[in-house]
C-alpha positions in Angstrom: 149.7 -161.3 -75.3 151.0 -157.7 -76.1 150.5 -158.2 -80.4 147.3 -159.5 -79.5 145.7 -156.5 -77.8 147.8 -154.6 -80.4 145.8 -156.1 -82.8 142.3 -156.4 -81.2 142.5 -152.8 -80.9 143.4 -152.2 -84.4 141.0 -154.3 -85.7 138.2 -152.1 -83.3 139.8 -148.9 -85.0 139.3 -150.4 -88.2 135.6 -151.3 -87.4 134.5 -147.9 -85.9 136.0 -146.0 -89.1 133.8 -148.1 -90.8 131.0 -147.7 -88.9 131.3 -143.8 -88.9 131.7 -144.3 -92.4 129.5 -146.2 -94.2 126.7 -147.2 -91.2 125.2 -143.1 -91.9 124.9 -144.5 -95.3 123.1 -148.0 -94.2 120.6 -146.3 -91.5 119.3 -143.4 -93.8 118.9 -146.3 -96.6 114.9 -147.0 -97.3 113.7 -149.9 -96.2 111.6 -152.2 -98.7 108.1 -151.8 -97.9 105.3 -153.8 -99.2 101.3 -153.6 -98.7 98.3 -155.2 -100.2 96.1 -152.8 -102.0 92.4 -153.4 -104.2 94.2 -152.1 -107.0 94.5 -154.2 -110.5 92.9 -157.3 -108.8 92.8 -158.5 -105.2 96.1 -159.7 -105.1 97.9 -156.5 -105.8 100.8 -156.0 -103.6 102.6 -152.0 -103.8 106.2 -152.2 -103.1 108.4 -149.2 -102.1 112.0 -149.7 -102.0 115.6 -147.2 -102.7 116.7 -146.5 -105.9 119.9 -144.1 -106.9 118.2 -140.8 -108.5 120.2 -137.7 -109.3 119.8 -136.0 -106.2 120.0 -138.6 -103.6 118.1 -142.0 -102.8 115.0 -141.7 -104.1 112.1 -144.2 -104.0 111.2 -146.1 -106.6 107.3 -147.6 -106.5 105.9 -151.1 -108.3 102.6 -153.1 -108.5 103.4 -157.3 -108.0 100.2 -159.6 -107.8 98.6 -158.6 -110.8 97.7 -160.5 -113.8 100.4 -158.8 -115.4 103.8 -161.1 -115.9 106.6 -159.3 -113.4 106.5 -156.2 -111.6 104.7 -153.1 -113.0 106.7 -149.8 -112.4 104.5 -147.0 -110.5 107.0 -144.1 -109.9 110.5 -142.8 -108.8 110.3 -140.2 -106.5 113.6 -138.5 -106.7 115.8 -137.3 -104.1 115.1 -133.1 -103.9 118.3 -131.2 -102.7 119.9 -134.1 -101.1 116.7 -135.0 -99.4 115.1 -138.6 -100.0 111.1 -138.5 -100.2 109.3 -140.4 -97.8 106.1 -142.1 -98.5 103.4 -140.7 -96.2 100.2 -142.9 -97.5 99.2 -144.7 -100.4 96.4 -145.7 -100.7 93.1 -146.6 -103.5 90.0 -144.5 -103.7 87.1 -144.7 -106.3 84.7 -147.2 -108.0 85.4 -147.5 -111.8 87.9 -146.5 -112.5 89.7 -146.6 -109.3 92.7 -144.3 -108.4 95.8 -145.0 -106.6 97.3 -142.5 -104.7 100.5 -141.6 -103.1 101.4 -138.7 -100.6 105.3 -138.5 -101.0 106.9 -135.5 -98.5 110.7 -134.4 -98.3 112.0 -132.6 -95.0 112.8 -128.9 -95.6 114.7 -127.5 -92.6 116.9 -124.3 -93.4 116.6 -122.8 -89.7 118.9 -119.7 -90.8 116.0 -118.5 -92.5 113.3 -119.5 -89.7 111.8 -122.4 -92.3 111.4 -126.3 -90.8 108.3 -128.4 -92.5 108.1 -130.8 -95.2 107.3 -130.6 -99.2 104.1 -132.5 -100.0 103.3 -133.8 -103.2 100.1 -136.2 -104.0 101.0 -138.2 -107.0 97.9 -140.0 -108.4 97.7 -142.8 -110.8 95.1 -144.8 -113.1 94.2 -148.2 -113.5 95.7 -148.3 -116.9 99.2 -149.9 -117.7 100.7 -148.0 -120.7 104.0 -148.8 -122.6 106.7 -146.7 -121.2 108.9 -147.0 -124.8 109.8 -150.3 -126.0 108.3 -153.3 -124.4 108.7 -152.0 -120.6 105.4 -150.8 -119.3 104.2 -148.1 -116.5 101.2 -147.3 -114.3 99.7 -144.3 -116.0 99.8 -141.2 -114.0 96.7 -138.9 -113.4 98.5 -135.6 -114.3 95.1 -133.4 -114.3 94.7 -134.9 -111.0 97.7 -134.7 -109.4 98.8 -131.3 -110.6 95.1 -130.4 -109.2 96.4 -131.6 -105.5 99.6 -129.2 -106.7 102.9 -129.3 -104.3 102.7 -127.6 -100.8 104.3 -127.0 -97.9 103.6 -127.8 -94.1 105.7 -126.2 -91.2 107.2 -123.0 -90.5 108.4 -120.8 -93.5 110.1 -117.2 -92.5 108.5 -117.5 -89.7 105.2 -118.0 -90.1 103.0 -121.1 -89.8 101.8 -122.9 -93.2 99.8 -125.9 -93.8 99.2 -128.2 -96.6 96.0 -129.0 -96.9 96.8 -133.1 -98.4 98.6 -134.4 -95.8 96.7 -137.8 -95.3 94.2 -140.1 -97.1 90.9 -138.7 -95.3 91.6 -135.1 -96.3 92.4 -136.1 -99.5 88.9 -138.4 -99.9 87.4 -135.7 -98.7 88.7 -133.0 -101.3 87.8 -135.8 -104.3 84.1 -135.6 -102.3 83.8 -131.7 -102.8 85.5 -132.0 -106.3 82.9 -134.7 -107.3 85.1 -137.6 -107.7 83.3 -140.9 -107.0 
């Protein structure tokens, strides 16, 4: 009875050192995500799931569903100071051509310097599939676009209150609306 406790209780030890080990690692993980989106045919499905970038996990986007054989690859959003991204929308705006859009953010807390927020960044992509060297093949990104949204920051930094103006799908409709988008 006596080497049977013994060894019940080392097999908990063993289990909690594992779980303090390697169950941080499982619960920050990213979950696979999918949604249906009018984006390169009505049966477009956008996929978000982990993949290993330098930094971190970082979050590597596809299209499924199209007429297309396989997945098509969207985007890795890379892990930024140990951070992972976190997809905050995605979502399809436009007539011809349509645009698919995706608001990516990455905590920011340092509170030794009064900062706490998040990093935004709206990525924005066409409805063109362009080769991506060799025979592997990518959305095609939107770079006047997206580097017109820009990178910004929402929380407190020093101090003092900041917003980004991007955070969701409506304010960024209504920015392609003032821009003249359609």
């Amino acid at each position: 009875m006596r080497s049977f406790v013994s060894a019940t209780f080392v097999h908990a030890f063993i289990l909690s050192l594992c779980l303090t080990f390697f169950c941080p690692s499982i619960s920050s993980a990213i979950e696979q995500k999918s949604y249906h989106i009018p984006f390169l045919g009505n049966g477009t499905t956008i996929e978000f799931c982990a993949a290993p970038s330098q930094d971190g996990d970082g979050v590597r986007a596809y299209l499924t569903g199209t007429t297309e054989t396989g997945r098509i690859p969207v985007d890795l959003y890379e892990a930024e100071g140990g951070v992972s991204p976190e997809i905050k929308s995605a979502f399809v705006s436009g007539r011809r051509p349509k645009k698919l859009f995706i608001i990516v953010t990455w905590a920011a807390d340092s509170p030794s310097i009064g900062t706490g927020g998040s990093i935004y960044q709206v990525f924005v992509y066409d409805e063109q599939i362009e080769k991506a060297g060799g025979s592997l093949t990518k959305l095609k990104e939107d770079s006047v676009l997206t580097k017109r949204f820009g990178v910004g920051f929402d929380g407190t930094r020093e101090g003092k209150r900041v917003t980004y103006k991007y955070r969701n799908a409506s304010a960024v409709r209504r920015q392609l609306v003032e821009w003249g988008y359609k």
